[in-house]
Every structure is written in structure tokens, then in C-alpha cells.
C-alpha positions in Angstrom: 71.3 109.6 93.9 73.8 109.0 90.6 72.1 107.9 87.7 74.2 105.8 85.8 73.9 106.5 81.9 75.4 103.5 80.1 72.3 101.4 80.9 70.3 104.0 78.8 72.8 104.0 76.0 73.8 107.9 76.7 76.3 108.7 74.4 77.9 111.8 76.0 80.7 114.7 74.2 84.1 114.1 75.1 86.4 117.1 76.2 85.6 120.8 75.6 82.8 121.5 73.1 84.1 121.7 69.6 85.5 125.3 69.1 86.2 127.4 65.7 87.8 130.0 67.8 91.8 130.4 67.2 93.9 128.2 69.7 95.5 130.3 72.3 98.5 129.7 74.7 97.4 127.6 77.5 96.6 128.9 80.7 96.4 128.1 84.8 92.7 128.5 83.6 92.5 126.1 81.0 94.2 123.4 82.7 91.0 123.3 85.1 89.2 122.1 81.9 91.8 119.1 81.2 90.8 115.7 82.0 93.3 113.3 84.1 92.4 109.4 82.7 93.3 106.3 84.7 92.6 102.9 85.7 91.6 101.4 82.4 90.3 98.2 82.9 88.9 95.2 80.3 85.1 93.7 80.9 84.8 90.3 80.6 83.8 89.6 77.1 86.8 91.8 76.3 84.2 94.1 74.5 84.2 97.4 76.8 87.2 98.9 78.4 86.1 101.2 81.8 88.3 103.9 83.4 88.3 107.0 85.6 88.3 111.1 84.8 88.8 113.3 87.1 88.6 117.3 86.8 88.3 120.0 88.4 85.0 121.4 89.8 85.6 125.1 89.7 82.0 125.9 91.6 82.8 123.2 94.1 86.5 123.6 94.4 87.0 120.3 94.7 88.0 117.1 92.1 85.5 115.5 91.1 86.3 111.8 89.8 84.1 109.9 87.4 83.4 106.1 85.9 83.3 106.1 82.1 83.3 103.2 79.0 84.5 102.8 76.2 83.9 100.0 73.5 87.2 98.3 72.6 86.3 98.8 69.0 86.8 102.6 69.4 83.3 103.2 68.6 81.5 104.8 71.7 82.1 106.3 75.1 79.5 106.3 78.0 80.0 108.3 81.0 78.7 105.8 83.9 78.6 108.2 87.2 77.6 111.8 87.2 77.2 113.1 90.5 79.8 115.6 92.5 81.0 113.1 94.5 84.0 110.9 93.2 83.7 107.5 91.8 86.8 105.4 91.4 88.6 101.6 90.9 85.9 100.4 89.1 85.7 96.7 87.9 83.6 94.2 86.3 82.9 90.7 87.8 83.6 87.9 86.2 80.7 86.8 85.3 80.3 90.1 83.6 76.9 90.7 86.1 78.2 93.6 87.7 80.3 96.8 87.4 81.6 97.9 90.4 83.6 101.2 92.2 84.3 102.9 95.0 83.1 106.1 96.3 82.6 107.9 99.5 79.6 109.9 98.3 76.7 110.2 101.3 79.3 109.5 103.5 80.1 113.6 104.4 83.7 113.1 104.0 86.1 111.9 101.7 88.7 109.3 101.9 85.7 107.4 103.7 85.2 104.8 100.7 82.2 102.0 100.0 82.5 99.6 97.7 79.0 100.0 95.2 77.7 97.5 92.8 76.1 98.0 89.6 73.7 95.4 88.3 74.6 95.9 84.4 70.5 93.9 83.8 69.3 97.8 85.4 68.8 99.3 88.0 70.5 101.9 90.5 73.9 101.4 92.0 73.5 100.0 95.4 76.3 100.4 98.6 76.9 97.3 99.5 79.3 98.0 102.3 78.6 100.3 105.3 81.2 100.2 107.4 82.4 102.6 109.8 86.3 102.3 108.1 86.9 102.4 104.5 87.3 100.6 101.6 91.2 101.2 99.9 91.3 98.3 97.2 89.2 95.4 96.1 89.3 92.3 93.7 86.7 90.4 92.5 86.8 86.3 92.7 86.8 84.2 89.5 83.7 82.9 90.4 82.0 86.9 90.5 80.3 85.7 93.5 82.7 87.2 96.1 85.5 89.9 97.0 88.5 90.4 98.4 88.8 93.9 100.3 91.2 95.6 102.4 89.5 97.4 104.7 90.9 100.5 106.7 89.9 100.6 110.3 87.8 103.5 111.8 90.1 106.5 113.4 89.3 105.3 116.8 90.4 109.5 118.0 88.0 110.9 115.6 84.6 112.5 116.4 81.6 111.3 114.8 79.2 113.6 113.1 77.1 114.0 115.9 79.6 114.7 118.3 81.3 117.4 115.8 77.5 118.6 116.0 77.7 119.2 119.4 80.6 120.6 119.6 82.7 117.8 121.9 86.1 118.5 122.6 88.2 116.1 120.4 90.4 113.4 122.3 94.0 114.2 122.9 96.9 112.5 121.0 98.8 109.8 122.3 101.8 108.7 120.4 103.6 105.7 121.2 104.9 104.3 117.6 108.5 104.6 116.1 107.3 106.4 113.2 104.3 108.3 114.5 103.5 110.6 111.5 102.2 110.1 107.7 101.2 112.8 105.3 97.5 113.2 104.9 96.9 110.4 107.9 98.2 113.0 109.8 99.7 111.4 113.8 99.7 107.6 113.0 98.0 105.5 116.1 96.6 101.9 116.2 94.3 102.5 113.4 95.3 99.5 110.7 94.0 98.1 108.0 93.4 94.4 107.0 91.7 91.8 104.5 88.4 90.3 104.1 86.2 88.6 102.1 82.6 89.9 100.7 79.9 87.1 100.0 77.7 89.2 97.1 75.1 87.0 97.3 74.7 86.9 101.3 76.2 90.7 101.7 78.0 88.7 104.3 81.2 90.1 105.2 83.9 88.2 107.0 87.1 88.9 108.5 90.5 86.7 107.3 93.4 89.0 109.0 94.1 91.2 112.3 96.8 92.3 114.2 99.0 95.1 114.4 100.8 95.6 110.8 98.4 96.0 107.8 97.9 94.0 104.6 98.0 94.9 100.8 97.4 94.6 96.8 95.2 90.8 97.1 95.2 89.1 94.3 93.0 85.6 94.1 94.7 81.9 92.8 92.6 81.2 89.5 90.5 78.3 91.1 89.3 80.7 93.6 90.6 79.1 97.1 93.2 81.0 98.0 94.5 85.0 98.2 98.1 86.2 98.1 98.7 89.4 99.8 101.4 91.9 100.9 102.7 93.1 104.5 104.9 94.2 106.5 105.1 92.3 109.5 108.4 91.3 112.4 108.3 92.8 116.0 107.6 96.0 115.1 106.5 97.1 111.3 107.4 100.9 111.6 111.2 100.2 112.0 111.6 98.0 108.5 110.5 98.7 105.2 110.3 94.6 104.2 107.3 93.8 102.5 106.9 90.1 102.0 104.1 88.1 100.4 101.7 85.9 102.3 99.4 83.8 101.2 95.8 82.5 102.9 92.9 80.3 102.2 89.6 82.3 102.2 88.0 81.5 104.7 87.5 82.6 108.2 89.8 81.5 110.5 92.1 80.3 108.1 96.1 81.1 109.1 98.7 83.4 106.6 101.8 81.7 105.5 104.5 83.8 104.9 106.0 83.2 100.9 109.2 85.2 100.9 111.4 85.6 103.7 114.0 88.2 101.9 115.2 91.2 104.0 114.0 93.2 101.1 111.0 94.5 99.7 108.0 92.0 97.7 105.8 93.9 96.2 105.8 96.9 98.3 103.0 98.8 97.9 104.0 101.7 95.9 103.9 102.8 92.6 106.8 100.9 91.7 105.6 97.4 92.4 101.9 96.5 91.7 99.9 93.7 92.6 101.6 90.3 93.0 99.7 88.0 90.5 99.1 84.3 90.1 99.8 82.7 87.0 97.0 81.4 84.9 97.7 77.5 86.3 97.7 78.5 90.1 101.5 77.1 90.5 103.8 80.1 90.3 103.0 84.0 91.6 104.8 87.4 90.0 105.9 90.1 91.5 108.5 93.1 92.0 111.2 92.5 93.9 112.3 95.6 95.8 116.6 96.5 96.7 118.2 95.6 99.8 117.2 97.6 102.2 120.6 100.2 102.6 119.3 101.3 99.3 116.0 102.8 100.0 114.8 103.8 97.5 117.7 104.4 95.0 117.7 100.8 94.4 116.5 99.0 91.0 112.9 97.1 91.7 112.9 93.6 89.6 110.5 91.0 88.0 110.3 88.0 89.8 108.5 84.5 90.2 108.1 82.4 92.9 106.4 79.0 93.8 102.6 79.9 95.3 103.7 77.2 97.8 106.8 79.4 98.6 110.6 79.1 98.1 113.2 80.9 96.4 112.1 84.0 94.0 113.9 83.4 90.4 114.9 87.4 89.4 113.6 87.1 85.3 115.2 91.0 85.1 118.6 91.0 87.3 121.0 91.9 84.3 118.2 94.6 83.0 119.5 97.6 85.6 116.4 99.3 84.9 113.3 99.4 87.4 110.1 97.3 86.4 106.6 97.8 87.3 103.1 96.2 87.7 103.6 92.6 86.0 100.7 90.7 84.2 100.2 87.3 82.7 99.8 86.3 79.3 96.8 84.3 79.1 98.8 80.9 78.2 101.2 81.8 81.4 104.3 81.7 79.2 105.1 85.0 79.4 104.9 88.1 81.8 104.2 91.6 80.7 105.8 94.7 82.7 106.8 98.2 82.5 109.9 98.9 81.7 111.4 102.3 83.0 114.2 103.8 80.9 115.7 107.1 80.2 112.7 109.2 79.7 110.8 106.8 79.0 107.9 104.0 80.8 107.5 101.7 77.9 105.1 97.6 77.9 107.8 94.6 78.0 107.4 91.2 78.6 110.0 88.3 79.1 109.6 84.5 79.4 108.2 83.3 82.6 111.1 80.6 82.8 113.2 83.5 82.0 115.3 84.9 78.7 115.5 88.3 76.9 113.7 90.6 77.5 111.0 92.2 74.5 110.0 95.6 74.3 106.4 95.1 73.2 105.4 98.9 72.7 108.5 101.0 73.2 109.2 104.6 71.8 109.1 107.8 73.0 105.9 107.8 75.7 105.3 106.9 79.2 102.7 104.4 79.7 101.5 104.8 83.2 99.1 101.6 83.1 98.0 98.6 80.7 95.8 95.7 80.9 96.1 92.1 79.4 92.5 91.3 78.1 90.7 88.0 78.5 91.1 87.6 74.1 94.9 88.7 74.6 94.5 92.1 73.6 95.8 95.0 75.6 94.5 98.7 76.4 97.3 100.9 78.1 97.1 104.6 79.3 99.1 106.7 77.4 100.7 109.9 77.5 103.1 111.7 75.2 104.9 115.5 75.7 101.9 117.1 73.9 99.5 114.4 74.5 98.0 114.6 77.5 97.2 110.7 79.2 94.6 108.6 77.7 93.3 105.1 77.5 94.1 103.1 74.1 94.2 99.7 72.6 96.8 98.1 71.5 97.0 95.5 68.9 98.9 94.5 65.7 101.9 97.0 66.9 99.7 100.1 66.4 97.8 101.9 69.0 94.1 102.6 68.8 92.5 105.6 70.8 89.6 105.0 73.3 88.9 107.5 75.4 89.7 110.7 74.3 88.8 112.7 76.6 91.3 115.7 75.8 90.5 115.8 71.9 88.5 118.8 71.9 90.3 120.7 74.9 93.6 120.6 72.6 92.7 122.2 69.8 91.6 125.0 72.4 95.1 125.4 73.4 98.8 126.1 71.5 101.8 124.4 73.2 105.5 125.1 73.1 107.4 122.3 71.6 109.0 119.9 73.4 112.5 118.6 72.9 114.4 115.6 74.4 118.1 116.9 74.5 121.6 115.5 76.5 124.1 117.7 78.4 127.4 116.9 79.5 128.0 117.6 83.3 131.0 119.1 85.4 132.4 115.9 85.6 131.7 114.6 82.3 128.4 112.5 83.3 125.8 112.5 80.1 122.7 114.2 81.3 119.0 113.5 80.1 116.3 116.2 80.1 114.1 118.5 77.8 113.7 121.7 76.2 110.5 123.3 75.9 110.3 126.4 73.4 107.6 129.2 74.4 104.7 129.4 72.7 105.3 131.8 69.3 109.1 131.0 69.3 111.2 132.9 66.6 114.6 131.2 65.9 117.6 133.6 66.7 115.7 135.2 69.7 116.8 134.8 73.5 114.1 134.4 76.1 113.5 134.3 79.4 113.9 130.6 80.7 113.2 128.7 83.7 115.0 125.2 84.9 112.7 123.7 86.6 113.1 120.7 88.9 111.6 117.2 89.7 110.7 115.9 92.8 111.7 112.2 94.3 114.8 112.8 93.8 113.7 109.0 92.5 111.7 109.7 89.9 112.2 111.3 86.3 110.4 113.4 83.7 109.7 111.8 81.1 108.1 111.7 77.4 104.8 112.7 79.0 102.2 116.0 79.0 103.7 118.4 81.6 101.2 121.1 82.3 103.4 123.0 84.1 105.8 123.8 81.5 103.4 124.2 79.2 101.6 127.0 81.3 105.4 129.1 81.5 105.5 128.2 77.6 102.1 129.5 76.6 103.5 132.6 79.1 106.7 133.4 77.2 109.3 131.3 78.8 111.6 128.8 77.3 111.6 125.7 80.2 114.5 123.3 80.6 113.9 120.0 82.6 117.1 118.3 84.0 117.3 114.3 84.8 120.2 114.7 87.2 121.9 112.0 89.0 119.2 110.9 91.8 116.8 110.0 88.6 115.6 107.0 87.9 115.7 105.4 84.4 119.4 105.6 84.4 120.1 102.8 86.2 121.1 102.1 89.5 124.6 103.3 89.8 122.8 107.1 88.0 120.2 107.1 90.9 122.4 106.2 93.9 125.4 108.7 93.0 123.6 111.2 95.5 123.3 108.6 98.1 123.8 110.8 101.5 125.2 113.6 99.7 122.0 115.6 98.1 122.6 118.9 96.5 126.2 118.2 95.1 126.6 116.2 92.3 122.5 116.7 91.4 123.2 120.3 91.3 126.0 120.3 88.9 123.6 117.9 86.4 120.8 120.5 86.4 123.3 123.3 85.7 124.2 121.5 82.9 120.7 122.1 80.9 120.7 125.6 81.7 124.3 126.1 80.0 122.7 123.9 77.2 119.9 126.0 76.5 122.1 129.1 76.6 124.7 127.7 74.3 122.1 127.0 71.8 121.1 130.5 72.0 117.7 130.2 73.0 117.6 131.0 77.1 118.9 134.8 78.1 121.7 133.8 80.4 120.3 137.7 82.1 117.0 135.9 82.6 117.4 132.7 84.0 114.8 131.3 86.8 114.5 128.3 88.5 112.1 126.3 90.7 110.7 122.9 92.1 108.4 121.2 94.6 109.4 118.5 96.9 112.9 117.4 96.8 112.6 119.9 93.7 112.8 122.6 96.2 115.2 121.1 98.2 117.5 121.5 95.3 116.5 124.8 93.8 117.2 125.7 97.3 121.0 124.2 96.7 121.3 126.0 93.4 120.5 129.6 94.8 123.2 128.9 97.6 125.8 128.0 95.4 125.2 129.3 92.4 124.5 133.3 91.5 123.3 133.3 87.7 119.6 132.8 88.5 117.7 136.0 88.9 114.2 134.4 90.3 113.5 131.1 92.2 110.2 129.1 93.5 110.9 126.5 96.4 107.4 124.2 97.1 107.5 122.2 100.0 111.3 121.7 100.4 114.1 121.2 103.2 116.9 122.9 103.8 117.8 122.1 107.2 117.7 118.6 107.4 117.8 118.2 110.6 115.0 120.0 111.6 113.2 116.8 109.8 114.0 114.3 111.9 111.1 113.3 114.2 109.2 116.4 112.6 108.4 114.5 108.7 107.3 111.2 107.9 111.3 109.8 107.0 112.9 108.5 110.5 113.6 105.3 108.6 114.9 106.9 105.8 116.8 109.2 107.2 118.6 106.8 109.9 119.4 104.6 106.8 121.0 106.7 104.5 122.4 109.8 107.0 122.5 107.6 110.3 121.7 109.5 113.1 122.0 113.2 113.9 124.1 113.0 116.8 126.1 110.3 115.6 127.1 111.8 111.9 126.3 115.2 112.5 129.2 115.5 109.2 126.4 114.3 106.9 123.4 116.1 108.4 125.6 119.3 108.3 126.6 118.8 104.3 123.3 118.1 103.3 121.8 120.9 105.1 124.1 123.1 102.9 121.6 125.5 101.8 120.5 126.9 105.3 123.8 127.2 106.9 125.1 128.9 103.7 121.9 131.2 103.2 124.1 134.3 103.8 125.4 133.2 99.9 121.9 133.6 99.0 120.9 137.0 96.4 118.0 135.4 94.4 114.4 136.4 95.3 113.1 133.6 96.2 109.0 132.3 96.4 108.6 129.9 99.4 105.5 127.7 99.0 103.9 124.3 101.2 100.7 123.1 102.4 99.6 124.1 105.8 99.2 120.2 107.0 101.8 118.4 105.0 103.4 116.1 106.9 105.7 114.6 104.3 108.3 118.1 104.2 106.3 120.1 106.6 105.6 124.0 106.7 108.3 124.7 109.2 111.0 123.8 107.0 109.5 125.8 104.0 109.1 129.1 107.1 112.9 128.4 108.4 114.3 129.1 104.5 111.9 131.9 104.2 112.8 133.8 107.4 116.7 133.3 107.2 115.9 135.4 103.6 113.8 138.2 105.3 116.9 138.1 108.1 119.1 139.0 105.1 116.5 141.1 103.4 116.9 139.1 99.9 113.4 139.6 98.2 110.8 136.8 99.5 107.6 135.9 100.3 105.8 132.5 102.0 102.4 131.2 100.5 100.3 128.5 102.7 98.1 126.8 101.3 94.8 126.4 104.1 93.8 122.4 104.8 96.9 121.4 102.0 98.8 118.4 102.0 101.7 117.7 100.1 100.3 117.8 96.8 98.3 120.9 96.1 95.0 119.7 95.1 92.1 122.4 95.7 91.5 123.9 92.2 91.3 127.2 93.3 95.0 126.9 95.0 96.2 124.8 91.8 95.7 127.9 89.8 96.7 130.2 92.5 100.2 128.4 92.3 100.8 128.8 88.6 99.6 131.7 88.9 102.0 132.8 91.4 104.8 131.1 90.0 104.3 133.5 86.7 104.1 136.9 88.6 107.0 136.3 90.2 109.3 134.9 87.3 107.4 138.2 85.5 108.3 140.4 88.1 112.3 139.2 88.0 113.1 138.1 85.1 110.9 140.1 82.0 112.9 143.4 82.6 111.7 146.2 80.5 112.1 145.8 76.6 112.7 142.0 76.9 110.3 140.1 74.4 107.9 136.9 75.6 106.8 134.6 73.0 103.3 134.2 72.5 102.0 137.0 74.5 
């Protein structure tokens, strides 16, 4: 069982155990010592601020994920859960009585969450729920005597333990649903999940919604009666992505009413959006307002308000054309905080709740990932800067405070290559965002090696955070440029939907553009260029080494270049049949975005193919269909699978393995004999 140190006061180090030893260039190894920070959350009294670490567990090869506090003042941090098992989405009651979390721990498998309680008077943390599903979010009443959960339904085709033990043959697979498969769920049946309320008092749990669509991000009206909630409901759910909100009374038996009747997306639940939240007098609800649904996801997500009895939603960001994220009341429901997403950038804005400009409350060159409103109006957010990795901090009086640090002592461990925000002008003209990282020991007037390496999305962006990934190539020698092309967000919508059925193309021409930057300023060897991505950043590093010739190495993770072999075979039939249409219907468009394969005969760059073995986002087979048309052509290649892997690598050991990999073979290609690398 997990002790849980606050309650005796344990004031524990933070980070890596202060060093005198020179820093050195970061390695895949030290990066299994840096600490991820998250999910920074106020206590009632407004005095203590908890949040989650996670890390790697290098003898377990696992992550292991952690509750910790921090006093708002800045004056002590208490790790709260210490055993292997990972702790997460912890809360206080209101009341302040409690500190609670999630974790799966005695329950033999992960994913397969409880919800646990923590009475802050002493004591042990107890498992409140037992349930044969799990537990994926949770929010506590303002009276702190109950709980709103979602709870995920038991796989009804999975074995339990004892029949595992014994060896029984596992049901077979029956798929009747229009989309039928989900990365990490694996083949999708009837499983579902839906929300409840917890009596703490009683231990009483009782059931408010069922059916065959499944409900998200609960958020409870101030006096307590009544929880708005997300789904996606309509004949059948897997053909439509609109999310609308519905509220309930909670209690059993009690019927949903539907608040927003849009054909798009309210507060779908994504990173994007957030939960829907009621202002602090009960009579009006925020939330994100998704684009129509012919945009997918290129389109611009805005702030919004609407009546908790229902109505019209009044857009409080509509001439903003920049996406915004996870709103929160002030606490005299005037005003509504956000993030703001903009070029680079993920900075804390609010606007007027009856609408009006729009402030930018903490802006500058950072991308805040999280924040939280505190019950005295103060504000913590998690933090991250290009050499600062993320961490929680308070906010107040314009400056910014820091809380946790958790990375403090693992940086001065480690050097870093200097990071640069620069601008590149395109083929066509179009002004191009993106960084320059210098290697580690970098002497002006000196070419080196460099690598363009590419996000995945294509909706997303870097941005003015800690990349260890470029800092693991920098600390190796290599200069790294980082192209925004045209697909990005934080451009605006027009930036983001240029590539709209037409991947590889105009994309391919912005992330040229950094390369050329970087040579013109005399700091990449235009002889040792490299490039490489995961995701849709292989799918267009697979693009660039079909149509372009000056790259001498390339890595493609988990990418596509037949496009058609992903219908029915990845998780995208809605997608897909949006933006291309169908395959036999515009084979045209399937054919132009499928470039890359059907022009692998251009190909010369040796190429590292990489995917997990069960990722059912871009699955293996595409990743084995790019790899054996280059061993048809005999162009230098070589396919790593990762055992158990989904679409993010996260087993330690293969975390490392892939860094590692990534830096033999840029080594092998691109450091020809004589050439110099910084910092080695």
C-alpha cells in the first residue's frame, strides 16, 4: 500500500540530486531522468496547488505517474503518492476534507482506473470505487459531499484474470459499427461509457445516463442541482463528429436535455475544447465552439456562452481567427479566461463574458499548456519555455512565481543548443514560422550537419516550448530546423486549411523553406541535410524524399503513404470521406495525396521506417508498404517495430531506443569523414 507523505510533513528533493560535475550535452539517457508536470490544480483555501509527475521507471520500464503539492507561497513541495503504480487527476473537495485521484494500482492492468480518496485529518488512501469498468474523469460537487464520474463500461470480449489463468480461448470479434477501430481501444464494440453520481458519505453509486453514444467533461451548476455534460448522440454517433452539450438534474432517473443543437462541434472532447463551465451565478454555461463540420479539424475552435436553460450560443472570439482553449470564470463571472493559440505561441487571455476585446493576460514567448483560476482570484498555470522544460507556477501581479520545480536540478546536469524563433519566405511567397536550434558547442562561421524535422497533426504547431527531441540531435552535433508549414495551427484558419485534400504540396514547399534558411545563414551543410517526423510528420518527410533529392538521410515514424490503403484499415473513415470523399468516387484525390508511394521509384534517400506494432491510428502496414517498395528498389532502409506499441512510443526502454536510432542513422549518412559535430 502507498503511503502518502504530505500528512507527515515530508519535505522531499526535487529533480536530480544537486551536481558539481560539468554539464554535458543531453542525452536519450538523461531525458529518462526529466520530469513531465501537469494538471495543476488549487485547494480550497487557495493555499496549496497539487499536480502530477510522471517519469520514467528505467527498472520497471514503465511511466510511473505521481501526486505532489506545492504551497502557493513557493515555499515547500510534498510528494503525496509513492508507489510504482500511477496516480493521476487529483482534486480537492470543496470542503477541503479530502484529496482525491485516480489510479489503477491492485487492479493488474492499467487503463483500469478507481477513483481513491484521501482523508487530509490522516489516514491511508481508501478505493472508493470497485467497479468492473473504469473511471476516465471526475468532479467533485460544491457541497464535497458527492461526485460526478464518467464511467467506462467493462470490455464485455475481454477475459478475466481467472480465465487468462486458465488459459480460455478469448471470444472472437464481431464488428458491426461504422467506425469499428480506435488506437489503443483496439476493434471498437458496444462497450460505452456514461455518467453517474457518487454519494461519499453513503459510497452509494447511482446511474444518471445509458444508451448507445457516450458522455463527457461534467461540470456541476454552482448550487449543486444540476450537471452539464458533452455527447455525441443522432441515429448513429460513429458517422458525425457533433458534440453538443446536455444538461441533467442529478438524480436517478432524471432525463438529459439537449443545450445546443449546432451541426458543429460543443466542446468536443479534445485537447482543443475543455470542459464546458457554468458561470459563478448558475445562468449562463462557457464553452468551445468547434468549425462546421467540412472543416474537420482545420477549422478555428471559439469561446462561447450560452443560456444553461439553452438557446443561441453568442461566439465572444469570432473576429479573433485564432483557436481558443479550456475557458474559466473569473470569480465575479464578468469575465472568462482562455488560451489563446498564436503563432508559436499558447498564451492566458480573457474577454468580457457579454463580450468585447480581447486581453492577453500573460502573453510572450511560452506555451502554457494548463492554468487554474483560484478561489482568492489568483492563478497557477503550467509553463513551458524552449529551454524550460513544463512546470507549474503562480501567477500574480504580471510576474510569474515558480512552484514546482521539478526540473531545477536535472538542468544544470545538462547543456542545450540554443533555440531560435526565425521566418522563411516560401515558393510562393507565404511567410513561414519555425525555429533554429544550434548544436551544442556551436562556433560561428562553421557548417554542420542539420536535420528538418517535422510536426505531426498536421493541426498542431511547435511552439515556444522544451523539445527534447531536438535537444537530444543538438547535444549530438546537429543543427535542427523546425518548420510551421501551412496545415499549422496558430496561423489562422485560412494557414491551416491551405492543405485541405491536397497534403504533401504546398506543406512541403513551407518546410523547404527552413532548410534553405538555415543554409543561407551559413549554419546547416547543404552536403548534410537530414530530415524526419512521426505521424503526419512522416507522412510528409515521406513527400519530401519523393520529390525532393538534397536530403542525404530520413526517419519516417508511423506515417502513410498510400492513402488508400487507410481507409477501413485506421481509425479516419469520417475524416477521410469528408475531406477526400470516397475512394472509388475521387480516386483523383486519393491518387495525389498518395504521391509518395506511387512515385517511390524518385526515391534515393536512405530512409529509417519506424511504428508501433498495435497502432491503430496509422497502422504498421502502411509504415511496411513504404519500407518494402525501398528494399524493391534497393535504396538503403530498415523497419523498426516496436512490440505492444501504440501510436505514441511510450515504453522507456523503446523511447530511448528511438533517439537512439534516429542518431545512428543520421551518423551513419550524414557525419562523412572529417566533418566536425559540435559538442562531441
Amino acid at each position: 500500500m502507498k503511503h502518502l507523505l504530505p500528512l507527515l510533513g515530508l519535505l522531499l528533493p526535487l529533480g536530480v540530486a544537486a551536481q558539481t560535475t560539468t554539464p554535458h550535452p543531453l542525452t536519450a539517457r538523461d531525458l529518462q531522468q526529466l520530469r513531465d508536470v501537469k494538471d495543476a490544480h488549487f485547494s480550497p483555501d487557495g493555499q496549496w496547488v497539487t499536480y502530477v509527475v510522471s517519469q520514467a521507471d528505467t527498472a520497471a520500464d514503465k511511466g510511473n505517474a505521481d501526486v505532489w503539492m506545492a504551497r502557493y507561497d513557493g515555499t515547500r513541495n510534498l510528494r503525496v503518492t509513492t508507489s510504482p503504480d500511477n496516480e493521476t487527476a487529483p482534486r480537492f473537495s470543496p470542503d477541503g476534507l479530502y484529496l482525491s485521484f485516480l489510479s489503477s494500482r491492485g487492479e493488474g492492468e492499467e487503463g483500469h482506473a478507481q477513483l481513491w480518496l484521501l482523508n487530509r485529518n490522516g489516514g491511508e488512501a481508501e478505493k472508493v470505487t470497485k467497479l468492473k469498468g473504469s473511471v476516465s474523469d471526475y468532479v467533485w460537487a460544491p457541497d464535497g459531499k458527492r461526485l460526478a464520474l464518467i464511467i467506462r463500461d467493462a470490455d464485455p470480449d475481454s477475459l478475466t484474470a481467472v480465465q487468462k489463468a486458465r488459459k480460455k480461448t478469448p471470444p472472437v470479434i464481431v464488428v458491426d459499427r461504422f467506425q469499428f477501430k480506435q488506437d489503443v481501444d483496439g476493434y471498437l464494440n458496444k462497450q460505452r461509457q456514461h455518467l453517474y453520481v457518487f454519494d461519499v458519505t453513503a459510497r452509494k453509486l447511482s446511474k444518471l445516463t445509458s444508451g448507445v453514444y457516450d458522455e463527457f467533461a461534467p461540470s456541476w451548476s454552482p448550487d449543486g442541482k444540476q450537471l452539464v455534460f458533452v455527447s455525441k448522440r443522432g441515429d448513429d454517433p460513429d458517422r458525425h463528429d457533433n458534440f453538443d452539450l446536455y444538461a441533467i438534474d442529478a438524480t436517478p432517473g432524471a432525463q438529459a436535455r439537449q443545450l445546443t443543437s449546432t451541426d458543429v462541434a460543443d466542446s468536443a472532447p479534445s485537447n482543443w475544447s475543455g470542459r464546458p463551465v457554468w458561470s459563478p451565478d448558475g445562468k449562463q454555461i462557457a464553452f468551445v465552439e468547434g468549425a462546421p463540420k467540412d472543416q474537420l479539424v482545420y477549422g478555428l475552435h471559439q469561446l462561447a456562452v450560452i443560456p444553461a436553460t439553452g438557446g443561441t450560443p453568442k461566439l465572444l472570439t469570432s473576429g479573433l481567427d485564432r483557436n481558443t482553449l479550456k475557458p474559466q470564470w473569473s470569480k465575479d463571472g464578468k469575465s472568462i479566461y482562455f488560451l489563446l493559440e498564436d503563432d508559436r505561441a499558447q498564451v492566458l487571455a480573457r474577454v468580457p463574458a457579454s463580450g468585447g476585446k480581447v486581453e492577453r493576460v500573460l502573453d510572450g514567448k511560452r506555451d502554457i499548456s494548463e492554468f487554474e483560476v483560484g478561489p482568492k482570484g489568483q492563478v497557477v498555470v503550467v509553463n513551458s519555455e524552449p529551454l524550460q522544460p513544463k512546470e507549474v507556477f503562480g501567477f500574480e501581479k504580471k510576474d510569474l512565481r515558480p512552484l514546482s520545480k521539478q526540473n531545477d536540478a536535472w538542468l544544470k546536469t545538462v547543456q542545450l543548443g540554443a533555440v531560435e524563433p526565425i521566418q522563411a519566405n516560401s515558393k510562393d511567397g507565404t511567410l513561414v514560422s519555425g525555429f533554429l536550434v544550434k548544436p551544442v558547442g556551436y562556433q560561428a562561421g562553421q557548417k554542420y550537419p542539420t536535420v528538418l524535422r517535422i510536426h505531426g497533426g498536421p493541426v498542431s504547431q511547435f511552439a515556444y516550448s522544451f523539445a527534447p527531441e531536438w535537444q537530444v540531435l543538438a547535444g549530438h552535433g546537429y543543427a535542427v530546423v523546425a518548420s510551421n508549414p501551412r496545415g499549422s495551427s496558430g496561423r489562422g484558419l485560412e494557414y491551416c486549411r491551405a492543405i485541405y485534400a491536397d497534403w504533401g504540396n504546398k506543406d512541403s514547399e513551407d518546410a523547404l523553406s527552413v532548410v534553405d534558411y538555415a543554409v543561407q545563414q551559413g549554419i546547416a551543410d547543404p552536403a548534410r541535410l537530414g530530415v524526419g517526423g512521426w505521424s503526419y510528420g512522416g507522412i510528409l518527410t515521406d513527400h519530401l524524399i519523393a520529390r525532393d533529392k538534397r536530403f542525404k538521410a530520413a526517419t519516417s515514424g508511423a506515417g502513410i503513404a498510400n492513402v488508400l490503403a487507410g481507409y477501413g484499415t485506421d481509425q479516419y473513415i469520417r475524416d477521410y470521406e469528408t475531406e477526400l470523399g470516397t475512394p472509388w468516387e475521387h480516386t483523383d484525390v486519393w491518387m495525389r495525396i498518395s504521391y509518395p508511394f506511387f512515385h517511390a521509384g524518385q526515391i534515393s534517400t536512405p530512409t529509417l521506417f519506424l511504428c508501433g506494432e498495435k497502432d491503430f491510428n496509422v497502422p504498421l502496414l502502411n509504415t511496411e508498404q513504404m519500407y518494402q517498395a525501398l528494399q524493391s528498389l534497393k535504396v538503403p532502409t530498415q523497419l523498426i517495430i516496436y512490440p505492444g506499441q501504440f501510436h505514441g512510443i511510450s515504453k522507456p526502454s523503446y523511447v530511448k531506443d528511438r533517439y537512439d536510432r534516429y542518431l545512428a542513422w543520421y551518423d551513419k549518412y550524414l557525419k562523412a569523414s572529417g566533418a566536425t559535430a559540435g559538442g562531441q
